[in-house]
C-alpha positions as CSV (number, residue, x, y, z in Angstrom):
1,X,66.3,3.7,202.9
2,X,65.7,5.9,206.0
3,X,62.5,5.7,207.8
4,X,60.6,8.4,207.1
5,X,59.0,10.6,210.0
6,X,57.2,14.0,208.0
7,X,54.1,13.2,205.8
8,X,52.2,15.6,203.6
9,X,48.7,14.8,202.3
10,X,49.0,17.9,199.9
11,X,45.8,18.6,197.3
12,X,44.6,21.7,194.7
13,X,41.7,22.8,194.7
14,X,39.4,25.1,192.2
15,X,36.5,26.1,192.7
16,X,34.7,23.0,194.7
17,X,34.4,24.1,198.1
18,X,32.0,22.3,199.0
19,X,33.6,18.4,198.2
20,X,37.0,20.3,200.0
21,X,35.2,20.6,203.7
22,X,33.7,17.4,202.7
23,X,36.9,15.8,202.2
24,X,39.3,17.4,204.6
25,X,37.5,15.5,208.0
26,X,38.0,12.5,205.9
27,X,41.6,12.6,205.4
28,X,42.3,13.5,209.2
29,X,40.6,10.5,209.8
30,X,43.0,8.5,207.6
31,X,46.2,10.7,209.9
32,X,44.7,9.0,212.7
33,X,44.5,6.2,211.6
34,X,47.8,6.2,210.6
35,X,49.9,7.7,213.1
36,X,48.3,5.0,215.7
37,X,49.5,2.2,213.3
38,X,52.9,1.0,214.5
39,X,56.1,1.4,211.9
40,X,54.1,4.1,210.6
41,X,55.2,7.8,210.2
42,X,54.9,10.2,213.2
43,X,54.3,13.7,211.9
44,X,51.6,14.2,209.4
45,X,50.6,17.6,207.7
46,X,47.6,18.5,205.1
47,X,48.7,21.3,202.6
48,X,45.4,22.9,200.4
49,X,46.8,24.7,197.7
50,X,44.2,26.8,196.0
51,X,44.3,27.6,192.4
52,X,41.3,30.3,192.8
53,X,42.1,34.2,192.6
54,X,39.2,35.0,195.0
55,X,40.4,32.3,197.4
56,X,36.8,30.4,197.5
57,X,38.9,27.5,199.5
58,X,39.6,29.7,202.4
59,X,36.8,29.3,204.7
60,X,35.9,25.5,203.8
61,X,39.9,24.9,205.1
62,X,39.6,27.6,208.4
63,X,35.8,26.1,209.2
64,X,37.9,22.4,209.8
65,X,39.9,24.3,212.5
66,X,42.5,22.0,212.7
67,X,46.5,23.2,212.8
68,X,47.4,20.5,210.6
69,X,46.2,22.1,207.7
70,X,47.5,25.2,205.9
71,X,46.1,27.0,203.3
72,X,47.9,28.0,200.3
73,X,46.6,30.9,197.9
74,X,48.3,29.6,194.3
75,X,46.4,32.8,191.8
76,X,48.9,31.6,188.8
77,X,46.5,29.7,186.6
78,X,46.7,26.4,185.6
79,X,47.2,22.9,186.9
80,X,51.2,22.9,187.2
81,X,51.1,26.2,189.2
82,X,49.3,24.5,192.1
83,X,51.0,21.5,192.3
84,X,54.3,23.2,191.9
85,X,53.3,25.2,195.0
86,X,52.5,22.0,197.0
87,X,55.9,20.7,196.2
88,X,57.2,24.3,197.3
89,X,55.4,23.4,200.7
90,X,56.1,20.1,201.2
91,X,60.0,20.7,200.3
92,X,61.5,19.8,204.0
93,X,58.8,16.9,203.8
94,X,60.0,13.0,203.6
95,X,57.1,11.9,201.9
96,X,54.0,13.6,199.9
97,X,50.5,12.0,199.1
98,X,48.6,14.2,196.8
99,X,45.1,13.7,196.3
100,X,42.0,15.3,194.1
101,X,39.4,17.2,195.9
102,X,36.9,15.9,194.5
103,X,37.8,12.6,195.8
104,X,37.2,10.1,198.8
105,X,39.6,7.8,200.1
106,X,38.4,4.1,201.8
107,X,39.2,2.8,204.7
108,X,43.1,2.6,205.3
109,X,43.9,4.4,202.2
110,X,46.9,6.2,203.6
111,X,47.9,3.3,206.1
112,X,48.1,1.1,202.7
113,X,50.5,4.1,200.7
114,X,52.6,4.1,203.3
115,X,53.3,0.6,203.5
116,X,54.0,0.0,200.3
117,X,56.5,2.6,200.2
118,X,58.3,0.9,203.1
119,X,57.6,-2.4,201.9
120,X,59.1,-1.9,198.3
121,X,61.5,1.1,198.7
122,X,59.3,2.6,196.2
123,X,60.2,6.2,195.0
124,X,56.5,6.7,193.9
125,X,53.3,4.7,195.2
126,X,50.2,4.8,192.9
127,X,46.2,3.6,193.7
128,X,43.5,2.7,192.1
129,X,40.7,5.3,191.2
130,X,37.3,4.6,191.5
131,X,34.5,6.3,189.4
132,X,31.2,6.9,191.3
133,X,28.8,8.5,189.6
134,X,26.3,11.7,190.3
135,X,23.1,9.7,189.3
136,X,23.3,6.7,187.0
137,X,26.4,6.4,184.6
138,X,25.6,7.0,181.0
139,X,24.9,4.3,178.8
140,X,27.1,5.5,176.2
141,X,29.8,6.0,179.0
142,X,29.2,2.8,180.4
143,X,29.4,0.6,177.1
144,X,33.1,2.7,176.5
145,X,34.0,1.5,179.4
146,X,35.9,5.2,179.8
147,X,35.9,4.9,183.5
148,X,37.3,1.4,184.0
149,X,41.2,1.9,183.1
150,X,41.6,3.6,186.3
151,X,40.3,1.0,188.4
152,X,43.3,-1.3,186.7
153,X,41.7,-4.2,188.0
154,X,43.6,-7.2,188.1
155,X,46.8,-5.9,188.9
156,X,48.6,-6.9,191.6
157,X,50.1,-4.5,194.6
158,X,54.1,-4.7,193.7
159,X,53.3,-4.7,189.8
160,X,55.9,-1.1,188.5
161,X,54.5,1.4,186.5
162,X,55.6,3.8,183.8
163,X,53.9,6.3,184.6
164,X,51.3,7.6,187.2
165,X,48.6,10.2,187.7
166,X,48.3,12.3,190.4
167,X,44.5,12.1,191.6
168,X,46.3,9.3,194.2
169,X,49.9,9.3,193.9
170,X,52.6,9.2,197.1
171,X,55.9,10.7,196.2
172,X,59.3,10.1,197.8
173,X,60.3,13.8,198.3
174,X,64.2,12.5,198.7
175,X,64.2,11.5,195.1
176,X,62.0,14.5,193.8
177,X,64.8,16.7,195.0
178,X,67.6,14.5,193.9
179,X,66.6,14.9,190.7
180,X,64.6,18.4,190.6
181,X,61.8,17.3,189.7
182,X,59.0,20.2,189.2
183,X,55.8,19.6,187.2
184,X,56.0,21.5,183.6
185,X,54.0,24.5,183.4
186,X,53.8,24.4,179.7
187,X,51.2,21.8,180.4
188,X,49.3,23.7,183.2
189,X,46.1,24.2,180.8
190,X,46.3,21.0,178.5
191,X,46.9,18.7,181.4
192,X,49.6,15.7,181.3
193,X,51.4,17.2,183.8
194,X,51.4,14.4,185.9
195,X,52.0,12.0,182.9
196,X,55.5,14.0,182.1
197,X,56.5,14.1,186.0
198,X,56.6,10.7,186.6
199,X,57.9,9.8,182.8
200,X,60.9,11.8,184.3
201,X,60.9,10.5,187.6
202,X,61.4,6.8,185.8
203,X,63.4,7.8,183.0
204,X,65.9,8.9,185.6
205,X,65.8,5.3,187.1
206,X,63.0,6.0,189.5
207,X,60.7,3.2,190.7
208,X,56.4,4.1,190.7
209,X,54.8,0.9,192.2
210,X,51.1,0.0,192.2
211,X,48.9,-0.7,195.4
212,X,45.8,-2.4,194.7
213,X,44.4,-1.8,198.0
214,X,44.8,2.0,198.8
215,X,41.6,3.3,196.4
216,X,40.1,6.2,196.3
217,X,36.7,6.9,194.7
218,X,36.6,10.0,192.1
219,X,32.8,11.6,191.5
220,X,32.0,12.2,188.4
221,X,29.2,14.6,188.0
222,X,26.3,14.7,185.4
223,X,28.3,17.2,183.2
224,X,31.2,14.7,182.8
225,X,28.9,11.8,182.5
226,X,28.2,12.2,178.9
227,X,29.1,11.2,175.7
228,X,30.1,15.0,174.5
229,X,32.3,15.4,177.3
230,X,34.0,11.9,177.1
231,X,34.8,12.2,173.6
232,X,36.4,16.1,174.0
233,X,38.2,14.3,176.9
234,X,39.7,11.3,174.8
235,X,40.8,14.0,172.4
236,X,42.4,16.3,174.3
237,X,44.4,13.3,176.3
238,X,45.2,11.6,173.2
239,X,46.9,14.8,172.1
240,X,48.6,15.6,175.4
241,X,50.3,11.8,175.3
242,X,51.7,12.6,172.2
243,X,53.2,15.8,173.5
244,X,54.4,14.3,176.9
245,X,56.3,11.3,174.7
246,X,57.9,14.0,172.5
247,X,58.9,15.9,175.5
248,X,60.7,12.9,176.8
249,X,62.2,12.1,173.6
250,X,65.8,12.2,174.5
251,X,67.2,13.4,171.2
252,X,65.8,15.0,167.6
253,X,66.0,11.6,165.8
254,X,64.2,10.2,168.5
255,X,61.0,13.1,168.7
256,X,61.0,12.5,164.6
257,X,60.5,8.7,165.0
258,X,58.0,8.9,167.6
259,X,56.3,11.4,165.4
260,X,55.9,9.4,162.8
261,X,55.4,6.0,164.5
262,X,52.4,8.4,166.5
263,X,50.7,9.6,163.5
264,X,50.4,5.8,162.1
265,X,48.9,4.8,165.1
266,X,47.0,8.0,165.0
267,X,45.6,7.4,161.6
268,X,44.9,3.5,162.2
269,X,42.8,4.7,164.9
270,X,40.6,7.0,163.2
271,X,40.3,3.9,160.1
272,X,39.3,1.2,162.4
273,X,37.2,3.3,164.8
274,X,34.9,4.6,161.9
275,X,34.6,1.6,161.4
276,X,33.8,-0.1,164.4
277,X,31.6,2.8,164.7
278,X,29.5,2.3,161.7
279,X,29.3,-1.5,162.5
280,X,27.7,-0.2,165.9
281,X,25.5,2.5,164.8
282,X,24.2,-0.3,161.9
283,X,23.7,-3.5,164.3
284,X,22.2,-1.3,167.4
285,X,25.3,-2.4,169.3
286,X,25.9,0.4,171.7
287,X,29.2,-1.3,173.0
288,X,30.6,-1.5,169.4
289,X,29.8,2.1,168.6
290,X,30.9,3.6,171.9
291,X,34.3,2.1,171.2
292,X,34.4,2.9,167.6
293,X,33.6,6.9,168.2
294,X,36.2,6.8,171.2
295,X,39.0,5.4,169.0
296,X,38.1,8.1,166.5
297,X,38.4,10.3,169.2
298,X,41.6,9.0,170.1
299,X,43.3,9.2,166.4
300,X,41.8,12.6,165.8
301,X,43.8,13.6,169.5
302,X,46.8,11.7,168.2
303,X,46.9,13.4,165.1
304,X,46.6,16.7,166.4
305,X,49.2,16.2,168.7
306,X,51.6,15.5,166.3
307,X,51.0,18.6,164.4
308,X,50.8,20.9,167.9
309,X,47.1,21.2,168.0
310,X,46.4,20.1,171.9
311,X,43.2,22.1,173.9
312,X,43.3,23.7,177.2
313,X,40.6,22.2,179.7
314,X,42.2,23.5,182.3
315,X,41.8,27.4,181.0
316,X,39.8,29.6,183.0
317,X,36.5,31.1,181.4
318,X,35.6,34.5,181.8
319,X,32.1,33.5,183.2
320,X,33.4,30.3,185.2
321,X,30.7,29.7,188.1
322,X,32.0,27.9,190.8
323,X,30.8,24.6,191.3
């Protein structure tokens, strides 16, 4: 493996120009940090690719006034557009980090990607995600314990993955355009994009490997911490899985097993979570009920998934404020 010398920390953005000045300092910081860290890279660049039509990332990117970053206007909606258009570029890049922007890396976030990469001749790197709350989390949220699977606590730095989101994802750009790798746009409103990228980047023999120690913490504000919101979420992934595995399904017999093997497991959920549920709702035992309606959540997503019914949270409304 050569020693790669071009980084780009590459993010979309939507409509939250506020945590986008907040953040940009913060990852400059990390560059810093990075390039005066021996082995490390030498040339680092931050690409902001903005998914708005009236461009409201614009002046949050030219107040940082640094040469490092571009901005990118991206006016094609949905989620695969913009991060298409990071890969587009980041194409002469050796390596790109993509990151949320409404996120906040710790200390040696970068400094720890990087590493790894070198470290395991990894063709993907993937952190930890920490949820931090807008005020206190939800008791209902909290007892689902919605928030903690992204923390994957307990797992080691080395451990390979499957698959990988991309709120905090480094991707060798060698491999992605080896293989042609471009995130679906059939998924751009439903989301999974990231799901199906790096289920083809493995499929095709590609190596995602975890790093416990490069975290970064996601806010979740007082609209997402809720019960309503949580459950519409759990539907709409659960839905979205099912269409990402189909979509991977190498032949017709294959999407036709996993089609039916999905809406078993689809069905068991909605049976056992009612029931969970009632046992919950009956003995006061928030914990119980919390995972009860979530797993009927999940069946009723896994169901509809196997029948095409997936929803679009990433579709623009009319009246969309931004945020």
């Amino acid at each position: 493996m050569r020693s790669p010398t071009d980084v780009v920390v590459g993010m979309a953005t939507f409509r939250r120009p506020e945590l986008l000045a907040a953040l940009l300092p913060k990852v400059l910081e990390q560059i810093e940090d990075s390039a005066s860290t021996p082995a490390m890279p030498s040339r680092y660049r931050v690409v902001v690719v903005d998914n708005d039509p009236e461009e409201s990332a614009r002046e949050a990117v030219e107040s940082v006034g640094d040469q490092r970053i571009s901005y990118s206007p991206e006016p094609r909606p949905g989620i695969s557009a913009a991060r298409n258009r990071i890969l587009d570029e980041a194409h002469d890049a050796d390596l790109l980090v993509l990151l949320d922007d409404d996120e906040t890396p710790h200390a040696g976030w970068l400094v720890r990607m990087l590493t790894t990469h070198l470290e395991h001749d990894a063709d993907a790197v993937s952190g930890p995600v920490h949820a931090v709350f807008e005020g206190e989390e939800d008791p209902w949220v909290a007892a689902g314990g919605y928030y903690l699977g992204q923390r994957r606590e307990g797992m080691r730095t080395g451990t390979v993955l499957q698959r990988a989101a991309t709120n905090n994802l480094l991707l060798d750009m060698d491999q992605v355009r080896l293989l042609g790798l471009r995130f679906d746009e059939r998924f751009g409103l439903t989301g999974g994009e990231d799901s199906l990228f790096t289920g083809q980047l493995t499929a095709a023999g590609g190596r995602i490997i975890f790093c416990a120690e490069a975290v970064v913490d996601d806010l979740v504000p007082r609209a997402r911490n809720t019960r309503a919101f949580n459950l519409a979420r759990r539907r709409a992934q659960a839905a979205t899985h099912v269409r990402v595995e189909q979509n991977l399904a190498v032949s017709r017999r294959a999407r036709a097993a996993n089609g039916v093997r999905w809406f078993v497991i689809g069905s068991g959920q909605l049976v056992k979570g009612a029931v969970l549920a009632v046992i919950g709702r009956i003995t006061g035992d928030l914990h119980r009920r919390a995972q009860g309606e979530s797993r009927v959540a999940s069946g009723t997503g896994v169901l509809g998934g196997c029948v095409g019914i997936v929803s679009a949270p990433y579709a623009r409304q009319r009246n969309e404020k931004r945020r």
